[in-house]
N, C-alpha and C positions, 0 to 999 in steps of 0.2 A: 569952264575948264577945257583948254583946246588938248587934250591928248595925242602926240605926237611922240614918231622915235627919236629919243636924244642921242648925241654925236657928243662922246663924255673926254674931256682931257682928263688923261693921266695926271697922278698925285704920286711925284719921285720922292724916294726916302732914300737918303746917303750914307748907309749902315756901312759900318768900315769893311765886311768882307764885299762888298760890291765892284762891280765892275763899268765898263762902258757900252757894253754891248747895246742896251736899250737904246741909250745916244746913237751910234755908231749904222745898225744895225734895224734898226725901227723911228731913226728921226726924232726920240722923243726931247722935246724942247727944254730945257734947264739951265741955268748958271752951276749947278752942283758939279763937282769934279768926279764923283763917285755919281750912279745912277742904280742903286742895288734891287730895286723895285721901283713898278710903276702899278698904283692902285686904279687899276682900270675900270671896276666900278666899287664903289665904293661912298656909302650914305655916313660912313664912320665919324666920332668926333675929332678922332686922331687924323683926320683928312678927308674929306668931301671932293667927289669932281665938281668941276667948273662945266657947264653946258657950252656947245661950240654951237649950237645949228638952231634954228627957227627963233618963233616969239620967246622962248626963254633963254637966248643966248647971255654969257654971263651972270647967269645967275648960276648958285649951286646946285646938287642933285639934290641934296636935305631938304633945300629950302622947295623945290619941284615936287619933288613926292607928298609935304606936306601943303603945298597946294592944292592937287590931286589927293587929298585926303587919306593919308598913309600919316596916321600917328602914331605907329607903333613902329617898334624898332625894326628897319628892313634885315631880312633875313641873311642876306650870304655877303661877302665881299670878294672880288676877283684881283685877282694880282698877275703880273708877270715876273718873274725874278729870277735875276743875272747874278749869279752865287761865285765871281771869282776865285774866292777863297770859301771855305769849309764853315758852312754856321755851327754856332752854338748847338753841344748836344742838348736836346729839352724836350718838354713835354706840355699838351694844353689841357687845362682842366674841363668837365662834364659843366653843363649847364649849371646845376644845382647846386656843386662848389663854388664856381665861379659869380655866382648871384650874393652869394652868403658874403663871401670874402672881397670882390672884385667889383662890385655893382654893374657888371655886364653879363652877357651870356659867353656861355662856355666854347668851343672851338673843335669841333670836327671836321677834317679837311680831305683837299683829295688832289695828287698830282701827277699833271701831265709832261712829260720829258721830252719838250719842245726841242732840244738838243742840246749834248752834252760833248766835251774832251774825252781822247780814246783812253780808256781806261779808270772815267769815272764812277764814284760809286757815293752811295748815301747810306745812311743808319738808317732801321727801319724796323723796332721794337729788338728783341732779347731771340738770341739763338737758343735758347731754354730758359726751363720755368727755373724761378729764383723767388729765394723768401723774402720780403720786405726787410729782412736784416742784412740778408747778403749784397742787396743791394747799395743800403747807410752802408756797410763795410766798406763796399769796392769804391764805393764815393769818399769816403776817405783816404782807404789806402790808393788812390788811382789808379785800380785796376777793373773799372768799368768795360773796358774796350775787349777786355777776354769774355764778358755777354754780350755783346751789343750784335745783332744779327748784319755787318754790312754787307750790301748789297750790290753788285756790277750792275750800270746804269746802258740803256742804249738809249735811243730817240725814238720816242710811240711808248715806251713804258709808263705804266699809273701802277702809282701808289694810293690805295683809299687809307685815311689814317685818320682812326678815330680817337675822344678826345680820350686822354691817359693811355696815347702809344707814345715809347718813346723814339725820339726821331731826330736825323740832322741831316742837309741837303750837304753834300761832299761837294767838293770846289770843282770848276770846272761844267757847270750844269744849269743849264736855262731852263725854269720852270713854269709853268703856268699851274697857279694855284687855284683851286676855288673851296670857300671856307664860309665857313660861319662869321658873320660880323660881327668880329670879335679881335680886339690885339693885345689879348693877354695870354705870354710866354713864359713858364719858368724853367730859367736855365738851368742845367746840372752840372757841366763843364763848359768852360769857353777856352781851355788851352792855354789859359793864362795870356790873354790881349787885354791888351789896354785900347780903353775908351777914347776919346776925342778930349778928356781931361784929362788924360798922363795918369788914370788912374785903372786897377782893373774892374772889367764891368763887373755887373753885380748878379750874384748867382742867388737862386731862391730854393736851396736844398729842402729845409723843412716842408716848405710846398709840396713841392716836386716828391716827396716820400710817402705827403696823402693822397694823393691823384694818380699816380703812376702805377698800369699795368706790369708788372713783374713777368708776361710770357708770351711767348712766341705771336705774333700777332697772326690772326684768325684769319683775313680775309687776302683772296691769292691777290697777285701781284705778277707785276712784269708786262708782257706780251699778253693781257686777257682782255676781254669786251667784245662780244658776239658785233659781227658786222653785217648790216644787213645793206640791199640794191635799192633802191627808188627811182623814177623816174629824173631827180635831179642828180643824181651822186648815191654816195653810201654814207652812211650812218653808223659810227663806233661805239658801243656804250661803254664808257668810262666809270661814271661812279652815280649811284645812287642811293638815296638816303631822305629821313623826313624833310632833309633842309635844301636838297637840290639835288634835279638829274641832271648829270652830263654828257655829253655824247660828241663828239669829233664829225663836224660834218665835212666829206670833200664834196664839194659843191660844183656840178656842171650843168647849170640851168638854173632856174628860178621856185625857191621854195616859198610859201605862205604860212603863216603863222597869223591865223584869224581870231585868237584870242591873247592875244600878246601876251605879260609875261615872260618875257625871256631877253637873256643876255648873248649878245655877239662878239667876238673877241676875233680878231682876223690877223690868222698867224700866217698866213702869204695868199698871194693873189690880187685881186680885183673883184670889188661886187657893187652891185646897186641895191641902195633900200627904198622901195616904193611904198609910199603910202597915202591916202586918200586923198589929200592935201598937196602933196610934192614929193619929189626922190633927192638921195642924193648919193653920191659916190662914195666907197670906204675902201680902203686900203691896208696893206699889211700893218700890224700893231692900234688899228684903230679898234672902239668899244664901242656899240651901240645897245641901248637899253629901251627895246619893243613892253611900255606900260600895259600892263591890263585892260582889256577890252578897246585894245587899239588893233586893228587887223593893219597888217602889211608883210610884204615879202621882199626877200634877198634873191638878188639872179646876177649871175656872173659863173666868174671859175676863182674858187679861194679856197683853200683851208679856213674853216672855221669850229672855235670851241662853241659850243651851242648851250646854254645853262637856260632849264626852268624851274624857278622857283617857287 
């Protein structure tokens, strides 16, 4: 089993609030008119990368990991997403719901506000504590939006959002996700949009009323993450959790990561990944996935999201 770092194509999903930025902006390849996401890693069934680099080009990352003897469900999925228009408000279920009901694991996620429109903003759980009945109420009567905590968005802000916060990415905002491998969503409101069959999509209330935190969400937000100096650049801590750390590298020199494990996401610049066997170049919007017990390093000057799982 030659363990090497793979060079992952993106998996576009053409959700109708999408936009083109990903196309436009990052080169990402499609026939899709919409580019609303790009699953930058991702072992999912709902979409697998494709391998671009070495002895397993063309193949998928599923089918790689389980070569490299990874038979259980990989842990996190990374996204990028071009939010045009205003997602669905919703909420993701806890492991434990989500196994009973869903046959997958549940969704705890964390995000980074790669850039946004002036005067963007996102949902981001309940401006105050509410009773599970006030809640079914205002979901009736539609007046959810007088709890819903919105929030003004800049570029560098993280949201950590765990599973039963309720949440929606507000239009105009390019985000970099990192989540639990997971793509189970229940919606609470969609504003009344119709789907791609002239119909409206489908909301999952009852769900959405077991699962769902009713208060103020716990953990800060905005402008937070200790930054620390290194010999290559600094280091921002973003979000961590039993399912992933994150941290914002800006990178001026050459870092090592000699037990691999970790995901690269390259939101601008230039870098090289070297590793024992060969290097190769990565660029803005590329993904790279350093396996376990594969040492190699990145050196250049980038922006990079740094994920260990």
């Amino acid at each position: 089993m030659n363990k090497y770092p793979l060079l992952l194509k993106p998996v576009i999903k053409d959700y109708i609030w999408g936009g083109t930025r990903l196309k436009t902006d990052y080169g990402f390849e499609t026939d899709k008119t919409i580019a609303a996401e790009g699953w930058m890693l991702s072992a999912h069934k709902d979409g697998t990368n494709i391998v671009v680099n070495g002895e397993y080009a063309g193949e998928s990352f599923q089918d790689v990991l389980k070569l490299w003897g990874c038979n259980e469900t990989f842990p996190i999925l990374i996204k990028l997403i071009d939010a045009k228009d205003r997602l669905s408000v919703q909420v993701h279920p806890s492991n434990q719901y989500a196994l009973e009901n869903e046959g997958e694991f549940g969704k705890t996620e964390m995000w980074y506000i790669v850039d946004c429109e002036e005067g963007a903003k996102l949902a981001y759980g309940f401006n105050k504590e509410i009773s599970k009945a006030e809640f079914e109420q205002r979901i009736k009567e539609n007046t959810l939006d007088a709890v819903i905590n919105y929030v003004p968005v800049k570029k560098g802000d993280v949201f950590f959002i765990e599973a039963g916060t309720l949440h929606a990415i507000g239009a105009g905002i390019l985000i970099a996700e990192i989540q639990q491998n997971s793509n189970t969503t229940y919606r609470v409101s969609d504003y009344g949009r119709l789907g791609a069959d002239g119909k409206p999509r489908e909301l999952h209330i009852e769900k959405a009323l077991d699962v769902t935190v009713t208060a103020p969400p716990k953990m800060p937000y905005g402008n937070v993450g200790e930054v620390c100096t290194y010999p290559y650049g600094t280091e921002r801590a973003l979000g961590k959790c039993e399912y992933f750390d994150t941290k914002k590298l800006d990178l001026k020199g050459a870092k090592a990561f000699e037990n691999g494990g970790v995901s690269l996401l390259i939101l601008s610049g230039d870098a090289v990944i070297k590793y024992q066997n060969g290097e190769f170049a990565v660029h803005k919007g590329d993904s790279v996935f350093v396996p376990e017990e594969c040492e190699a390093s990145v050196i250049g000057n980038a922006e990079i999201i740094e994920t260990l799982y």
